[in-house]
C-alpha positions as CSV (number, residue, x, y, z in Angstrom):
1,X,186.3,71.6,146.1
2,X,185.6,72.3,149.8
3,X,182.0,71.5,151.1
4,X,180.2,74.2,153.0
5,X,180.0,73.5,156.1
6,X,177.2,72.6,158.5
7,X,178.1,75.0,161.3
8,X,177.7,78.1,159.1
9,X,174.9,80.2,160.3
10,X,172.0,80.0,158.5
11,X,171.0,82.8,156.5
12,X,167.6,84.6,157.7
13,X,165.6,84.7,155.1
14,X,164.6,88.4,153.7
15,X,161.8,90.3,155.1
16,X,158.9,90.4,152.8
17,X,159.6,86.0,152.5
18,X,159.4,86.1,156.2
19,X,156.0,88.0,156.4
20,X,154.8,85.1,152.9
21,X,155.9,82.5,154.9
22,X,153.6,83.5,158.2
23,X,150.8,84.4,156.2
24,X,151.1,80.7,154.2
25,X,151.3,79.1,157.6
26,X,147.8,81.0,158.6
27,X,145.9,80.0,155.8
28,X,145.1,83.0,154.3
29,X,144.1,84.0,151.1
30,X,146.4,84.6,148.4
31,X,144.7,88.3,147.8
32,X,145.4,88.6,151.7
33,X,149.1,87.6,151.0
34,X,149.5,90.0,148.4
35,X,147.8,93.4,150.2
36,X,149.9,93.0,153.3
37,X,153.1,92.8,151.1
38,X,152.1,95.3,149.0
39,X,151.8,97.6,152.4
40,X,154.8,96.5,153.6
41,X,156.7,97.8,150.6
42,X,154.7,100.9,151.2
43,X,155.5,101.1,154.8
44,X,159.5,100.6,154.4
45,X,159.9,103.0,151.1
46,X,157.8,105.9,152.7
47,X,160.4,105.7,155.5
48,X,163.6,105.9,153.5
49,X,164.4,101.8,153.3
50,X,164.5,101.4,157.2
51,X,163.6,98.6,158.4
52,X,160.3,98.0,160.8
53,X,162.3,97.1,163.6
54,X,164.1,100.2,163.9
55,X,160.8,102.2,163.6
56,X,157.3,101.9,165.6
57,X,154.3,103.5,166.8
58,X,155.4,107.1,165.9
59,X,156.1,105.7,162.3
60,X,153.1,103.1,162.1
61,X,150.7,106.4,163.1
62,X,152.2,109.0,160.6
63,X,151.6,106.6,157.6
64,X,148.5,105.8,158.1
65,X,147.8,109.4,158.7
66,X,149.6,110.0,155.3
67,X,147.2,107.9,154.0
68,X,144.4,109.7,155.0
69,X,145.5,113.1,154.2
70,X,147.8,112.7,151.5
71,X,146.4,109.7,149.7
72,X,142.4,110.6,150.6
73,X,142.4,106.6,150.9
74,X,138.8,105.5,152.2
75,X,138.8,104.1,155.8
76,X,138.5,100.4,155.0
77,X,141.8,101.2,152.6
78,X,143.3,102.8,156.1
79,X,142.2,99.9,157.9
80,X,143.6,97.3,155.5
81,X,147.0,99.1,155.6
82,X,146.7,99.1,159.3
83,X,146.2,95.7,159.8
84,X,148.9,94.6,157.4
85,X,151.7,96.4,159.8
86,X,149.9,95.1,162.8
87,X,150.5,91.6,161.2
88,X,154.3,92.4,160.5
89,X,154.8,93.9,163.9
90,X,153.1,91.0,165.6
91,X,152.9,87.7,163.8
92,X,156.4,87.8,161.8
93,X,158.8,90.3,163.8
94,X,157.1,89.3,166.9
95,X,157.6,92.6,168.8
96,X,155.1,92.9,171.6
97,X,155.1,97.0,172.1
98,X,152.2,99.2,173.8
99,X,151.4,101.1,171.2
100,X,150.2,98.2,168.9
101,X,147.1,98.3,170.8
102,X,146.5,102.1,170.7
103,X,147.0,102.4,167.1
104,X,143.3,103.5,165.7
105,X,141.2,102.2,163.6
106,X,139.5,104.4,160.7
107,X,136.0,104.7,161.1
108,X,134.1,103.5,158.7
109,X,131.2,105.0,157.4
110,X,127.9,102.8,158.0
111,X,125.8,102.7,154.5
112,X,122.8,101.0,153.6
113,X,123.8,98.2,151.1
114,X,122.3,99.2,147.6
115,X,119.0,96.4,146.8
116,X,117.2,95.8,143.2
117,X,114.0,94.9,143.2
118,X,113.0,91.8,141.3
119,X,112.4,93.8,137.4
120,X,115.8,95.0,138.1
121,X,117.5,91.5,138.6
122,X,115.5,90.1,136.1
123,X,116.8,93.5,133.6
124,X,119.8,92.5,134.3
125,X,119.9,88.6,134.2
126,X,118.0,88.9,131.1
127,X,121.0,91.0,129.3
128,X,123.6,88.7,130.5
129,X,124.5,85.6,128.6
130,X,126.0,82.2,128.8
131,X,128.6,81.4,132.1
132,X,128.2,85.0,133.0
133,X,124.4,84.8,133.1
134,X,124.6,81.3,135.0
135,X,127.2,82.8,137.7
136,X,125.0,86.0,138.3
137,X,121.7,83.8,138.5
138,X,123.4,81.7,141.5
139,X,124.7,85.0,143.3
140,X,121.1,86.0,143.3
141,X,119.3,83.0,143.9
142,X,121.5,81.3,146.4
143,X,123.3,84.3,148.2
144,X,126.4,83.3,147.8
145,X,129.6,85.5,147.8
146,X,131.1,86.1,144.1
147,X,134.5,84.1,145.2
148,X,132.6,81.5,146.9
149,X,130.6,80.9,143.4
150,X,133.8,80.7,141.4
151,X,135.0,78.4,144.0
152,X,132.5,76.0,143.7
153,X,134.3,72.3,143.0
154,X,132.4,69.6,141.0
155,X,131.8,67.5,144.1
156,X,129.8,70.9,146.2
157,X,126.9,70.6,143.8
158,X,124.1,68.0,145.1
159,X,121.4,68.2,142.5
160,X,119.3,65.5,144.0
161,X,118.9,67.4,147.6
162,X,118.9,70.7,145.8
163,X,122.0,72.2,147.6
164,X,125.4,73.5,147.3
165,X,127.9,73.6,150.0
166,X,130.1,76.4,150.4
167,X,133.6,75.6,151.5
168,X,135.7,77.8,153.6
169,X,133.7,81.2,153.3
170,X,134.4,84.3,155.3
171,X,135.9,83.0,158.5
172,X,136.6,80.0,157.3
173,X,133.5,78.2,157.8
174,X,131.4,75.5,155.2
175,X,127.9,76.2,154.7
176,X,125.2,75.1,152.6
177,X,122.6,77.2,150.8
178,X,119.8,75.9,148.6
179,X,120.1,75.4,144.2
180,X,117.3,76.8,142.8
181,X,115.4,74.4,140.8
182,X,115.1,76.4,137.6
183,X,119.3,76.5,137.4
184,X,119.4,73.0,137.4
185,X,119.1,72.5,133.9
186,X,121.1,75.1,132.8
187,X,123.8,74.3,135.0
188,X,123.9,70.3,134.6
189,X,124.7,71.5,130.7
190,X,127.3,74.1,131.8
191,X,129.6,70.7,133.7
192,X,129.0,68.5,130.4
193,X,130.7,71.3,128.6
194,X,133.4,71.4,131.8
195,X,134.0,67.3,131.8
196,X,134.6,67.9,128.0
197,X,137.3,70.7,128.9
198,X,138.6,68.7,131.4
199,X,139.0,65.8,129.3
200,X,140.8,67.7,127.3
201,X,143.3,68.8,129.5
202,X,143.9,65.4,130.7
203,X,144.5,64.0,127.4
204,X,147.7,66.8,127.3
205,X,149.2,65.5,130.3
206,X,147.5,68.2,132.4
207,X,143.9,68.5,134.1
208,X,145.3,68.6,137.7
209,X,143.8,71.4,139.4
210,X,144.3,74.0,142.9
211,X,144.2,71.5,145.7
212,X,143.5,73.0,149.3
213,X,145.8,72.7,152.3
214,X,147.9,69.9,152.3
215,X,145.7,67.4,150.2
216,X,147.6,67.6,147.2
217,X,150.1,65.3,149.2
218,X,148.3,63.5,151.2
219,X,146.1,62.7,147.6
220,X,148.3,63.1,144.6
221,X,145.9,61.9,142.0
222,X,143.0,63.8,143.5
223,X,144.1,67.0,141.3
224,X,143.1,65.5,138.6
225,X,139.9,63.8,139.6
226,X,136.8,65.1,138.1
227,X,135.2,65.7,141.5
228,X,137.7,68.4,142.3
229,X,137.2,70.6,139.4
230,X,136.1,73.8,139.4
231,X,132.5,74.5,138.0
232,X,133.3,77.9,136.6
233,X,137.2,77.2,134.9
234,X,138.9,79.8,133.2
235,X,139.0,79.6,129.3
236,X,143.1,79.3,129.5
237,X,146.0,77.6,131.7
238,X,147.5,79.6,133.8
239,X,150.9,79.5,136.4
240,X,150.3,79.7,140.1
241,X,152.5,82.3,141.6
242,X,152.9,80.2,144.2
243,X,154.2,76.9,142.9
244,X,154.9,78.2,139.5
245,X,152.3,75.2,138.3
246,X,150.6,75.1,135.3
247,X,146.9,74.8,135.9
248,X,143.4,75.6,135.3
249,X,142.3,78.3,137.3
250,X,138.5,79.4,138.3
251,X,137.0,82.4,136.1
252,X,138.7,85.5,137.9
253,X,136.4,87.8,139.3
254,X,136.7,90.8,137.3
255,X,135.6,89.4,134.5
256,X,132.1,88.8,136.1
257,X,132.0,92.4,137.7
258,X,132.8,94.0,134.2
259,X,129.9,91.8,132.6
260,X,127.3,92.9,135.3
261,X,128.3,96.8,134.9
262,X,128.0,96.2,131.2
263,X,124.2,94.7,132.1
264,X,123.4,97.4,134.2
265,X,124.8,100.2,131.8
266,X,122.4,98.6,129.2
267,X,119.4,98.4,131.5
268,X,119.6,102.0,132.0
269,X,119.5,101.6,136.2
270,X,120.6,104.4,137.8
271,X,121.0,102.2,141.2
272,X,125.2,101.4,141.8
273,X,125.0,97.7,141.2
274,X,127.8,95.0,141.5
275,X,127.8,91.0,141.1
276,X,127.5,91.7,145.5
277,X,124.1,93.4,144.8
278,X,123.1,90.4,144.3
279,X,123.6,89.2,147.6
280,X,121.6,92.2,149.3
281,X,118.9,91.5,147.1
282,X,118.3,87.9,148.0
283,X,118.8,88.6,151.6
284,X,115.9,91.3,151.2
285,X,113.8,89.3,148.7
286,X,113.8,86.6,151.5
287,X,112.4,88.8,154.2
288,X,109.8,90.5,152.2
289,X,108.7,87.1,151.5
290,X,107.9,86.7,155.3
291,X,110.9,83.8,155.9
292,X,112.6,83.7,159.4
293,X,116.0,86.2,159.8
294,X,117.7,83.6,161.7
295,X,117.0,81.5,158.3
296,X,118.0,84.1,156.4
297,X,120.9,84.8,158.7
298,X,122.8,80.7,158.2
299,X,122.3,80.9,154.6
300,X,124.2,83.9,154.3
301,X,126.7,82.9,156.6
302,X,126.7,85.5,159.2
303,X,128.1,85.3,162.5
304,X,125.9,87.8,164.0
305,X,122.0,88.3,163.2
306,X,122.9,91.8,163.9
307,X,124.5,91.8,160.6
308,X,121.6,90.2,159.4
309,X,119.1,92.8,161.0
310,X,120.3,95.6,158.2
311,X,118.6,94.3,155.6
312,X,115.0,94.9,157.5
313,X,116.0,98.5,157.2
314,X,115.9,98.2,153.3
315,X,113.0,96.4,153.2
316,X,110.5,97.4,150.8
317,X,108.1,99.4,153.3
318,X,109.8,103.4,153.1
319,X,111.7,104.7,155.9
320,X,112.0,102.2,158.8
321,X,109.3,100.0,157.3
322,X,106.8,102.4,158.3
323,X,103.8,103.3,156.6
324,X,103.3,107.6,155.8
325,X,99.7,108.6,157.4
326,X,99.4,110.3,153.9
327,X,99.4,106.7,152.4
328,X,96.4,106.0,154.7
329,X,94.0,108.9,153.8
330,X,91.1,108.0,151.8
């Protein structure tokens, strides 16, 4: 049997592989990975199966003004589609045209985030039980992101200084926010429970565990190490689409949002709220207790204080914290 031979011309690898591989090479998310593919596909079949390169601005425009019109998608939809063809056009086919830069953004419609006030957390901590609870206490009393709570490894909790370091939140910057005393307790129980799952795993063969980066081969054994664990697992294995490994995920997401709609259903709030609420609320809470913005500002991980400064407009004190001359009658 003849060998193939080494002059051949490599085969290109297909489009949407391409556009996985740039986006693996970036570091970013595998949600990230799977929206831009997703609007890819969406692109390409809109247009009959043509390919990008034989299409551009023209094309690009009328989409996402499809989108708009057609679909009624809301402008941060438009925008995600938008940036997912900028990517393609850019970072994997690596066409430099004029009108990349003169494609619009949607604008997107500035809203006040929605804020409980403390009997409305503690309604809805109070009807929440077990991990669910525990996760929706730390979103309020730390600030944290819901997927940098589920997140959390073993090794980010430091009970004796009373914080918890945030790894690689939005922009891909570490943090550290404070562990409110009163969740020690409750959570030092929670990683007995977590070391005994773990255990468990291990005596199977398995217990190794999503490693960041390239540090599953720079540490092999570190997967399984108990430091590296995830403080909120999932109750089963699971395959990474990846890598096609069998691990033991984090708790997905929509498991804690379902639970904290449930809690508000059975409050009887009438106020929006999601496991993000949360995060307004502690911002807010903080500034009504008279603490510093710019503190306010590192623990949530903001770039800007600007972003900051929209929680003083929510602030428990009416319309633009003023006070109504009606309030000040005798």
């Amino acid at each position: 049997m003849q060998e193939p031979s080494e002059n051949l011309p490599r085969q290109e690898p297909k489009l949407l592989e391409q556009v996985r591989g740039k986006i693996r090479l970036k570091h970013y998310s595998i949600r990230t990975e799977q929206a831009y593919t997703d609007w890819i596909k969406r692109f390409i079949l809109h247009f009959g199966k043509k390919h990008p390169r034989d299409m551009g601005g023209a094309e690009v425009e009328q989409f996402l003004t499809h989108l708009a019109v057609n679909g009624r998608v809301a402008a941060s939809t438009q925008n995600q589609a938008r940036c997912a063809l900028l990517f393609l056009y850019k970072e994997v086919l690596a066409i430099e045209l004029p009108w990349l830069d003169n494609v619009e953004q949607a604008k997107t419609p500035k809203r006040l985030p929605v804020v409980l006030n403390r009997d409305e957390v503690q309604a809805i901590l109070s009807r929440l039980t077990g991990t669910h609870w525990l996760i929706a206490s730390l979103l309020y009393g730390t600030g944290m992101r819901i997927m940098e709570c589920l997140r959390l490894r073993v090794q980010d909790i430091d009970v004796k200084r009373h914080e918890i370091l945030i790894r690689d939140g939005k922009g891909f910057k570490d943090r550290v926010t404070m562990l409110p005393v009163s969740l020690i307790a409750p959570l030092q129980a929670h990683l007995v429970k977590v070391r005994q799952l773990h255990e468990g795993d291990l005596a199977q063969g398995k217990g190794a565990v999503y490693m960041p980066y390239a540090l599953e081969r720079k540490y092999p054994n570190a997967a399984k190490e108990w430091v590296w664990q995830y403080v909120f697992p999932a109750a089963k294995l699971s395959t990474d689409p990846r890598t096609q490994a069998v691990r033991r995920y984090h708790v997905q997401e929509q498991a804690i949002q379902r639970a904290v709609k449930q809690a508000v259903r059975d409050a009887d709030l009438t106020k929006a709220a999601t496991p993000h609420t949360f995060r307004h609320s502690f911002a807010t809470h903080l500034l009504e207790g008279g603490y510093d913005i710019r503190t306010v500002q590192e623990l949530l991980g903001h770039s800007d204080v600007s972003t900051t400064m929209i929680y003083t407009h929510v602030l428990n004190k009416g319309g633009k914290g003023v006070t109504s001359p009606l309030d000040q009658l005798e």
